[in-house]
Residue frames as qw, qx, qy, qz and C-alpha x, y, z in Angstrom:
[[0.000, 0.888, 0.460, 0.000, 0.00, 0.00, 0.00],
 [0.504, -0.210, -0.136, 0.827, 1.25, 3.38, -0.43],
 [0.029, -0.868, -0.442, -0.225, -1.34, 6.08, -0.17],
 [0.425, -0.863, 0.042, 0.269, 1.60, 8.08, 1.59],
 [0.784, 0.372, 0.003, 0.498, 4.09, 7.29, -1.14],
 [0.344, 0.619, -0.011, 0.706, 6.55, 10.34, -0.71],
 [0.262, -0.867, -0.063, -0.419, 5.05, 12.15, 2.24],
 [0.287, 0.398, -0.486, 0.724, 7.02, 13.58, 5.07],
 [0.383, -0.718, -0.397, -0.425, 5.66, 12.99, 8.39],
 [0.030, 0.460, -0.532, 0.710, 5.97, 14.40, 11.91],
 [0.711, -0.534, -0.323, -0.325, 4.05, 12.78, 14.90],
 [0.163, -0.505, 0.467, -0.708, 4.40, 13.67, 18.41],
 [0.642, -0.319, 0.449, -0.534, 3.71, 10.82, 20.85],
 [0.679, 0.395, -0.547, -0.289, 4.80, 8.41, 18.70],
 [0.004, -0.490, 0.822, -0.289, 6.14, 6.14, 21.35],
 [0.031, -0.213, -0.975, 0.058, 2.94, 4.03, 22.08],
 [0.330, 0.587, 0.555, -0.489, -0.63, 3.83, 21.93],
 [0.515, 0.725, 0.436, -0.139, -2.33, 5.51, 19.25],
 [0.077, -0.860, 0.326, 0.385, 0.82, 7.56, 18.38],
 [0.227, -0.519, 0.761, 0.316, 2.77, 4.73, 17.77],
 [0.631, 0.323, 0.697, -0.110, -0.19, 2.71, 15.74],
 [0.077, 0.933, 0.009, -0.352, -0.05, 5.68, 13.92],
 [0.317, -0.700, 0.539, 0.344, 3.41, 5.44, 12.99],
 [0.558, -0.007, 0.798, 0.226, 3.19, 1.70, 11.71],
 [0.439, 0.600, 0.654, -0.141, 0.27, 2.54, 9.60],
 [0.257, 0.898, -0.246, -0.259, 2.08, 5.72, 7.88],
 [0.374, -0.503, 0.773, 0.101, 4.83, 3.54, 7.51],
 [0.654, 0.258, 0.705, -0.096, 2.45, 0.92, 5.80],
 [0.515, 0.790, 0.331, -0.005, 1.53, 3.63, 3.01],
 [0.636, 0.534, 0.058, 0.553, 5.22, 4.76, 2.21],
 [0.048, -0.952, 0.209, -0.219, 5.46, 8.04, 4.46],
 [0.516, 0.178, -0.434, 0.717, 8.81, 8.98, 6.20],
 [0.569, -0.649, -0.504, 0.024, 8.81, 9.13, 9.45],
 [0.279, 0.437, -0.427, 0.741, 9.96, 11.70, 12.09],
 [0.701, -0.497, -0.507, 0.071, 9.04, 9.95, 15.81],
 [0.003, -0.376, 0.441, -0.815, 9.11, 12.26, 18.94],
 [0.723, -0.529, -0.424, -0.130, 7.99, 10.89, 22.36],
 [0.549, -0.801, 0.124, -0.204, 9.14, 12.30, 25.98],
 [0.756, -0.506, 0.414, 0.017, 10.50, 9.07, 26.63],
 [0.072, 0.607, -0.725, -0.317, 14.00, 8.38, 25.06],
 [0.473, -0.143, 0.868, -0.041, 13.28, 4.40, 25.45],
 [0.439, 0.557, 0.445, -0.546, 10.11, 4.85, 23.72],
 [0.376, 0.816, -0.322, -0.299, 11.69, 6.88, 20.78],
 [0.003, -0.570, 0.811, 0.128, 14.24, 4.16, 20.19],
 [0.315, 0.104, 0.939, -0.091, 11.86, 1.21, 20.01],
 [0.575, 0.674, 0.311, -0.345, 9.37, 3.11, 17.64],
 [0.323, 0.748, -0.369, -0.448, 12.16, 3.89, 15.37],
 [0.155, -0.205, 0.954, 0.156, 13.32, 0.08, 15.44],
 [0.514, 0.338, 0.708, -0.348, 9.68, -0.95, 15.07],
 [0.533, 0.717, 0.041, -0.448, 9.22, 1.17, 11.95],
 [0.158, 0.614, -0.712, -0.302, 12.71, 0.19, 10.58],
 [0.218, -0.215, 0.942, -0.136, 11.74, -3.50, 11.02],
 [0.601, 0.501, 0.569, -0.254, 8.64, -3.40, 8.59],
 [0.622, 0.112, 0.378, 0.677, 11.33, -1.92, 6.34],
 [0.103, 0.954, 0.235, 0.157, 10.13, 2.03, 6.74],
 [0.533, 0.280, -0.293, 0.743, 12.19, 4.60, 7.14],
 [0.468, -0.827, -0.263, -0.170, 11.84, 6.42, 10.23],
 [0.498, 0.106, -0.576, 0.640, 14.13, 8.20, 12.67],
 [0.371, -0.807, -0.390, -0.243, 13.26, 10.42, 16.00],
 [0.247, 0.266, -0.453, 0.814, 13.97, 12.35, 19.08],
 [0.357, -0.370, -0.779, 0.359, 13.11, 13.33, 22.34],
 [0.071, -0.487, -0.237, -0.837, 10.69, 16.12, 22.84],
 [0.008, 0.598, 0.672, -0.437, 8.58, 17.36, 25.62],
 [0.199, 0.592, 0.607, 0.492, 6.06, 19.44, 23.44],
 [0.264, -0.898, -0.352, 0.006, 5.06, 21.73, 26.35],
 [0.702, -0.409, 0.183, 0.553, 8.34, 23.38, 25.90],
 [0.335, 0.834, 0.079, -0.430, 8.38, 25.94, 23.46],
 [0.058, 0.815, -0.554, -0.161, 11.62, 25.85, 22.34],
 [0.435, -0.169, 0.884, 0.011, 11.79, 22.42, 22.44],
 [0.639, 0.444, 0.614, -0.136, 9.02, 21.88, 19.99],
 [0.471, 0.866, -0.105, -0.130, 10.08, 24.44, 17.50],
 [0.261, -0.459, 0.832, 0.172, 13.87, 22.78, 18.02],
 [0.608, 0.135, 0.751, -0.221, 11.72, 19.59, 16.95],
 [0.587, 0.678, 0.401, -0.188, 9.83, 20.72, 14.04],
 [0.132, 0.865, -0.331, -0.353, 12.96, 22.21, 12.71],
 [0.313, -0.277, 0.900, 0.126, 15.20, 19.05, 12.86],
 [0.663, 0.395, 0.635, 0.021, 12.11, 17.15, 10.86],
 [0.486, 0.855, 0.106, -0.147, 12.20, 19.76, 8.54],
 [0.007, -0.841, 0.506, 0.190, 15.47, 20.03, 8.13],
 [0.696, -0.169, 0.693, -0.080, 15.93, 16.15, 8.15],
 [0.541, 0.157, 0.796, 0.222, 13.67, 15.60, 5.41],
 [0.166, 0.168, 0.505, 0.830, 14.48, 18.73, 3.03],
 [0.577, -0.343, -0.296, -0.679, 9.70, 19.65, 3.82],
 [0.131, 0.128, 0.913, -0.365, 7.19, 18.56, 5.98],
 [0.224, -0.136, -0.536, -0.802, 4.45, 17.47, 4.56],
 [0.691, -0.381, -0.571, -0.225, 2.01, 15.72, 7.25],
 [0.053, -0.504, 0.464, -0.727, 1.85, 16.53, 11.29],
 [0.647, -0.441, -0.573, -0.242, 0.29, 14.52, 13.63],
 [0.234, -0.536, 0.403, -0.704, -0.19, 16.08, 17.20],
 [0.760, -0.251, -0.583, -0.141, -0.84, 13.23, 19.29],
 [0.302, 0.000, -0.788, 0.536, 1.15, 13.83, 22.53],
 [0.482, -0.575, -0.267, -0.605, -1.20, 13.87, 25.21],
 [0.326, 0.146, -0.848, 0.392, -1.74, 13.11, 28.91],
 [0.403, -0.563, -0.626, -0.359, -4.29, 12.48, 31.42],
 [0.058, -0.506, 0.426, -0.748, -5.49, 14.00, 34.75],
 [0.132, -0.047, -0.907, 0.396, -7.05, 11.19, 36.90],
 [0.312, -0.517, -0.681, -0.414, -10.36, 12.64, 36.25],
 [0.242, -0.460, -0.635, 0.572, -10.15, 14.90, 39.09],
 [0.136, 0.841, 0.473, 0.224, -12.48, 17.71, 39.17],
 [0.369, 0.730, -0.118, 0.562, -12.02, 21.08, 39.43],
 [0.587, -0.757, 0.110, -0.263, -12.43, 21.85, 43.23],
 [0.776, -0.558, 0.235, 0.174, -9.98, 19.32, 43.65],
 [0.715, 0.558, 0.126, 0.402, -7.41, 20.09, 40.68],
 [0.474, -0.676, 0.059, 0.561, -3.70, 21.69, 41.73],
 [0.148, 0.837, -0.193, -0.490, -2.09, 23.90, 40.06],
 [0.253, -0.417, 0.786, 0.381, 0.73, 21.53, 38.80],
 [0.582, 0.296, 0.748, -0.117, -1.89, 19.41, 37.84],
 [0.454, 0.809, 0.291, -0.233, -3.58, 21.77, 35.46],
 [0.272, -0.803, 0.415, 0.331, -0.35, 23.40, 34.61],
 [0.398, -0.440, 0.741, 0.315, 0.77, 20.29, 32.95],
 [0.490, 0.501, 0.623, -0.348, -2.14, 19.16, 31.74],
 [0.400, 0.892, 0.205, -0.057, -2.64, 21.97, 29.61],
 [0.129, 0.824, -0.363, -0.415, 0.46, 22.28, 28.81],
 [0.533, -0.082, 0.842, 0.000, 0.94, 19.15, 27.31],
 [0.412, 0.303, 0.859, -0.017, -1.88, 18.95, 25.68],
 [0.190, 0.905, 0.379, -0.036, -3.09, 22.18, 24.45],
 [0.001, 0.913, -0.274, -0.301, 0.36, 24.41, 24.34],
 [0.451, -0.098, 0.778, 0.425, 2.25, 21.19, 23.04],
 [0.589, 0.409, 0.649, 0.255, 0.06, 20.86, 20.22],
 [0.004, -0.972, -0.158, 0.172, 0.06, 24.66, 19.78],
 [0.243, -0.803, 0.404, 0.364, 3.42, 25.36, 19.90],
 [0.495, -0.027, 0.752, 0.434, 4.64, 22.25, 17.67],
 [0.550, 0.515, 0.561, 0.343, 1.88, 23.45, 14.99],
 [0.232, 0.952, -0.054, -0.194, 2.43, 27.27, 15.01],
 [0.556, -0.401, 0.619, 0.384, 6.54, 25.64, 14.25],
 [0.444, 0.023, 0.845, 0.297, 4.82, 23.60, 11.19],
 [0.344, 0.768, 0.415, -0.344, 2.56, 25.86, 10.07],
 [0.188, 0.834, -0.359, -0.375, 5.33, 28.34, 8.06],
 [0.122, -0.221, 0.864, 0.435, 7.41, 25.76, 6.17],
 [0.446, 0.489, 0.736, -0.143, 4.36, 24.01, 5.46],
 [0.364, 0.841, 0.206, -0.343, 3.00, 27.08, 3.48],
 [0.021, 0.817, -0.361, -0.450, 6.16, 27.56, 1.98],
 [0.394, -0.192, 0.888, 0.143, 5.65, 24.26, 0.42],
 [0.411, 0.099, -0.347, -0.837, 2.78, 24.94, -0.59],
 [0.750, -0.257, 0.000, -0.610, 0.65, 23.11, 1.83],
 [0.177, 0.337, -0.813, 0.442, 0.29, 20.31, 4.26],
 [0.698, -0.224, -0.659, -0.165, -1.46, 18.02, 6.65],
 [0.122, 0.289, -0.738, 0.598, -1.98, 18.44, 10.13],
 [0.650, -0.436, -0.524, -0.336, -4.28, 15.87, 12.20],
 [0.167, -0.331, 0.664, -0.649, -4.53, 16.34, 15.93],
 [0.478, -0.272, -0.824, -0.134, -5.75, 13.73, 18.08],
 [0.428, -0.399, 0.015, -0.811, -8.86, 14.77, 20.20],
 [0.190, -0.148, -0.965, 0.102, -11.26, 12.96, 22.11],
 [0.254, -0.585, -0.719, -0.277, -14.75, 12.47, 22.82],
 [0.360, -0.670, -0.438, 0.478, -14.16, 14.51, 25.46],
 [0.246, -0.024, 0.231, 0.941, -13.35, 17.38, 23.20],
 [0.425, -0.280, -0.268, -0.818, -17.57, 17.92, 23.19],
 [0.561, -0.576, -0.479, -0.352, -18.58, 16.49, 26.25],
 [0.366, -0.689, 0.238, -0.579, -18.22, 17.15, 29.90],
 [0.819, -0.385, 0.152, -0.396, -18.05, 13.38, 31.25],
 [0.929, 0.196, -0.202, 0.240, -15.23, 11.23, 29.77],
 [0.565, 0.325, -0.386, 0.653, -12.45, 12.95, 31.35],
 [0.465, -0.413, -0.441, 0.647, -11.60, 15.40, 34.45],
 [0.032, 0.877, 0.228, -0.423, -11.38, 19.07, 34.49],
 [0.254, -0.662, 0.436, 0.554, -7.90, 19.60, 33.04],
 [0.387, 0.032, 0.784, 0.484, -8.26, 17.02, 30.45],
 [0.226, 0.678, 0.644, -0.272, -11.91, 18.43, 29.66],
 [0.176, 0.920, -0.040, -0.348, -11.07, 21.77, 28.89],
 [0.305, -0.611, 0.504, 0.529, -7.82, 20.75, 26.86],
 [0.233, 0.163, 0.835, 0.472, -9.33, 18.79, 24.33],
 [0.200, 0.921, 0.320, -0.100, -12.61, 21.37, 23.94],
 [0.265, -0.804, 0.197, 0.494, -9.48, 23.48, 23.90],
 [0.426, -0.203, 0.779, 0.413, -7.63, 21.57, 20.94],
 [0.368, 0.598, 0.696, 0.152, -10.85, 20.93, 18.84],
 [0.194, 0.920, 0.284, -0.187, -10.90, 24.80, 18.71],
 [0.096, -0.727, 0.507, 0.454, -7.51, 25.12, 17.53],
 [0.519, 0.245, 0.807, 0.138, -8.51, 22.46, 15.01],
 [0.319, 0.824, 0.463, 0.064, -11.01, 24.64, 13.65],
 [0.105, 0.943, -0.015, -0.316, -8.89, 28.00, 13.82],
 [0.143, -0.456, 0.676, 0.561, -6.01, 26.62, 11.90],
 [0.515, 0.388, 0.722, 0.251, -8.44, 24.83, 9.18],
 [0.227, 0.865, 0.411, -0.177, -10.24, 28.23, 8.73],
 [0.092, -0.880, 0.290, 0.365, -6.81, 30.62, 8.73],
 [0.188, -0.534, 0.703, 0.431, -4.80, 28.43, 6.62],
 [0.730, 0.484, 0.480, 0.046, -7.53, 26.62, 3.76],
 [0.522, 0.841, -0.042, -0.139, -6.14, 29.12, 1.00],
 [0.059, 0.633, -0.767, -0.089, -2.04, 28.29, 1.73],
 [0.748, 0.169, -0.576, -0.284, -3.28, 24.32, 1.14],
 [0.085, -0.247, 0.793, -0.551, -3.11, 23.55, 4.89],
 [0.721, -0.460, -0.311, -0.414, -6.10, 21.21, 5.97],
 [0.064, -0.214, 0.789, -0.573, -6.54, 20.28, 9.64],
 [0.722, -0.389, -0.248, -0.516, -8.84, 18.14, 10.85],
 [0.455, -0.320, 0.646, -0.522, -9.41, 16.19, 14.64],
 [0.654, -0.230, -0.669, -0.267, -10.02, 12.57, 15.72],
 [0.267, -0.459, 0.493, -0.689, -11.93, 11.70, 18.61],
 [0.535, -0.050, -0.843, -0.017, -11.59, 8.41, 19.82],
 [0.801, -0.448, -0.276, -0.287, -13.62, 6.50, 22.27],
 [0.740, -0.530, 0.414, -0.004, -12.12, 4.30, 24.89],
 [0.891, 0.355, -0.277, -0.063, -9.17, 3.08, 23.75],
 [0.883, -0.341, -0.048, 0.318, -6.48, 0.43, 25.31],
 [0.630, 0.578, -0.148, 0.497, -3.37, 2.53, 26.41],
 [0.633, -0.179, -0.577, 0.483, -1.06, 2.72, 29.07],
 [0.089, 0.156, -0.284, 0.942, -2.29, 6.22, 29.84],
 [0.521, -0.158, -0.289, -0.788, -5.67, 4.96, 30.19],
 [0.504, -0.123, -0.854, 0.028, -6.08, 2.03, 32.85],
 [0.608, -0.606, -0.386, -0.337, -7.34, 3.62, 35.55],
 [0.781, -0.168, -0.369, 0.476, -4.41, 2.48, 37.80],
 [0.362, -0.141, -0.288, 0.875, -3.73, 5.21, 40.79],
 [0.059, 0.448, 0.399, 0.798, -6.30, 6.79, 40.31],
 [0.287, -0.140, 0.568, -0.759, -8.43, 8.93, 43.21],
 [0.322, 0.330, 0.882, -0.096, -12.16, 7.24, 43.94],
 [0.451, 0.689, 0.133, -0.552, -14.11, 10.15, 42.33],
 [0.355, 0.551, -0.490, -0.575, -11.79, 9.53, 39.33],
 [0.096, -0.108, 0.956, 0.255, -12.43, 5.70, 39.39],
 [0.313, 0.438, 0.754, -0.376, -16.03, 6.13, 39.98],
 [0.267, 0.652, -0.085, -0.704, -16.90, 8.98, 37.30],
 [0.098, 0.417, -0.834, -0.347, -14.53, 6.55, 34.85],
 [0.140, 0.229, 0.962, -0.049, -17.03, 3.38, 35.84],
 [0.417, 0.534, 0.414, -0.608, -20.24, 5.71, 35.33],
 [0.228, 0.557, -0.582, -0.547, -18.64, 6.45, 31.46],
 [0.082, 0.178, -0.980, -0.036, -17.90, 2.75, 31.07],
 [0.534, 0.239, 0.735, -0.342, -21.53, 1.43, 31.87],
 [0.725, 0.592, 0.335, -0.107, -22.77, 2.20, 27.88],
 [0.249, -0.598, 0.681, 0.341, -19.71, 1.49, 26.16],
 [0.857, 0.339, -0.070, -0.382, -19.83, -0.34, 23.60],
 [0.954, 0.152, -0.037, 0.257, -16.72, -1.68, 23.28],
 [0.371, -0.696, 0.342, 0.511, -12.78, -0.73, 23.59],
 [0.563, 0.779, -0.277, -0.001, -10.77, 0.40, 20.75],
 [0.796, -0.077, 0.076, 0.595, -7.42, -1.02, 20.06],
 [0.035, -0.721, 0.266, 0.639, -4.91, 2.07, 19.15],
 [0.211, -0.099, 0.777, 0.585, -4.86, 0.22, 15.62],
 [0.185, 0.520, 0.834, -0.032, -8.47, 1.13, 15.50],
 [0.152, 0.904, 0.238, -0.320, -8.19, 4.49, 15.27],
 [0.269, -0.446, 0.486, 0.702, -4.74, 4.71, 13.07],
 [0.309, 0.512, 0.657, 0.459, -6.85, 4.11, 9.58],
 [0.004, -0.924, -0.295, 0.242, -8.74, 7.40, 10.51],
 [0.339, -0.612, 0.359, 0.618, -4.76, 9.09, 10.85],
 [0.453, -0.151, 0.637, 0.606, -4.48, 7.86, 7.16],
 [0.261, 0.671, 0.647, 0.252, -7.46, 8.51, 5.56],
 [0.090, -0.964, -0.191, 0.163, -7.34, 12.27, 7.04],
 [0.186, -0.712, 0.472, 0.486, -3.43, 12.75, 5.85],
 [0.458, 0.106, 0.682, 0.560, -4.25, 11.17, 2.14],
 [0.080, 0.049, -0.468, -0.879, -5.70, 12.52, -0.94],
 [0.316, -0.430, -0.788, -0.307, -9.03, 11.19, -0.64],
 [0.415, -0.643, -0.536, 0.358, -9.68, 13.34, 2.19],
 [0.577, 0.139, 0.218, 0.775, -8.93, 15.90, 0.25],
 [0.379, -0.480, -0.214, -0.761, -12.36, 18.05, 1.05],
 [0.707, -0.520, -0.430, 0.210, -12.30, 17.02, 4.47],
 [0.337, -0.101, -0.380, 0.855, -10.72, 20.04, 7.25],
 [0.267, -0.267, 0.393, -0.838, -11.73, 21.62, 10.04],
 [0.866, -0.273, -0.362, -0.212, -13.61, 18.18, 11.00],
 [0.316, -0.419, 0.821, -0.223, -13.54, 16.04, 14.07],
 [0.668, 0.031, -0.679, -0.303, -14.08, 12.43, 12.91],
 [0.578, -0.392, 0.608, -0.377, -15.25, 10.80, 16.38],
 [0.684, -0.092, -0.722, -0.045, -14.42, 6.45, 16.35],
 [0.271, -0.367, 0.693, -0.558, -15.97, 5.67, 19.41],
 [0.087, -0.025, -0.990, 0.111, -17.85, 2.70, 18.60],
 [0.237, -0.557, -0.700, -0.379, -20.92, 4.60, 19.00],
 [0.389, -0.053, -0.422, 0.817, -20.16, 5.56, 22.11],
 [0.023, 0.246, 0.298, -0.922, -21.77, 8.98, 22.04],
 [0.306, -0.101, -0.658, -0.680, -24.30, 8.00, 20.24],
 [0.342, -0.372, -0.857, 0.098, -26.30, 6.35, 23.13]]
């Protein structure tokens, strides 16, 4: 398959979970890869993974919420591979589902900076070359919680409403330089940032209320088709969308 034949891609969380499902699957359709994940270990086992289906991939270590660090980042891809044609914002993290009353600073702090200035900072970076290519791809991964009020905590709540809306303002400001953006928001979906483990009781209890009309869990390979379909040609009239795969999920 190589619906990516050629393309250049960036993706941020690439280390596991959806990031790194992500990866394979670009990998599958031809793109080059440029893997950034926090964790150094991480980065070094995605880039073997990719190299070991015979892609080409390399990476580095990023913490996104870092200004300077991300725009360090986005340079090095660019600089790597000559353009960048394809972005995928994916790093993310969770807040235990505590509410607000009981939400610390740090908490929030990180939260949002993760999740909402990471993806910010890495795409105002990718935004200029991009244009100067003469357009580009950038998919950010959302979640269900990015329009409702119940799947996550406070911090996480507001970051992904937060995200979805930088979704939309970079589809609108950049449609004419050949930039589409568009959001997925997955359901439940297996990943190590997502068991539940340590959590307080409000956040296990809130987490079990969610969980009663599930339909089902996602694998992180469930939602990487989406990644492709939204960074190929056939999606070519597709931005400023959020594609939600929750299984139905919010449908009940």
């Amino acid at each position: 398959m190589t619906e990516l034949a050629g393309k250049r891609a960036l993706i941020t969380g690439a280390g596991s979970g959806i990031g790194l499902a992500i990866a394979k699957a670009y990998a599958e359709e031809g793109a080059s890869l440029f893997l950034s994940d926090i964790n150094p270990k991480r980065v070094e086992d995605a880039v073997a993974a990719i190299e070991a289906m015979g892609g080409k991939a390399t990476g580095g270590v990023t913490d996104v919420a870092d200004s300077a660090a991300a725009k360090a980042m986005v340079d090095a891809a660019v600089t790597h591979f000559g353009a960048l044609d394809i972005l995928v914002n994916n790093a993310g993290i969770l807040d235990d589902l505590y509410p607000v009353a009981d939400t610390s600073d740090e908490m929030w702090n990180r939260v949002m900076g993760v999740n909402i200035n990471g993806a910010f900072y890495v795409s105002r970076a990718a935004i200029p070359p991009m244009i100067a290519a003469g357009g580009g791809i950038i998919v950010n991964t959302l979640s269900i919680s990015s329009f409702l009020g119940g799947r996550g905590g406070a911090t996480y709540t507001v970051s992904k409403h937060a995200i979805l809306g930088l979704t939309k303002a970079i589809a609108v400001t950049y449609a004419d330089d050949g930039i589409r953006c568009n959001g997925i928001s997955p359901g439940s979906v297996e990943t190590n940032i997502s068991t539940g483990e340590g959590w307080p009781p409000l956040g296990r209890k809130l987490r079990e209320k969610g969980l009663a009309t599930r339909p089902t869990r996602a694998k992180p390979e469930d939602i990487a088709p989406v990644a492709v379909f939204l960074a190929s040609d056939r999606a070519r009239y597709v931005n400023g969308a959020n594609i939600v795969a929750d299984a139905g999920w919010t449908a009940y």
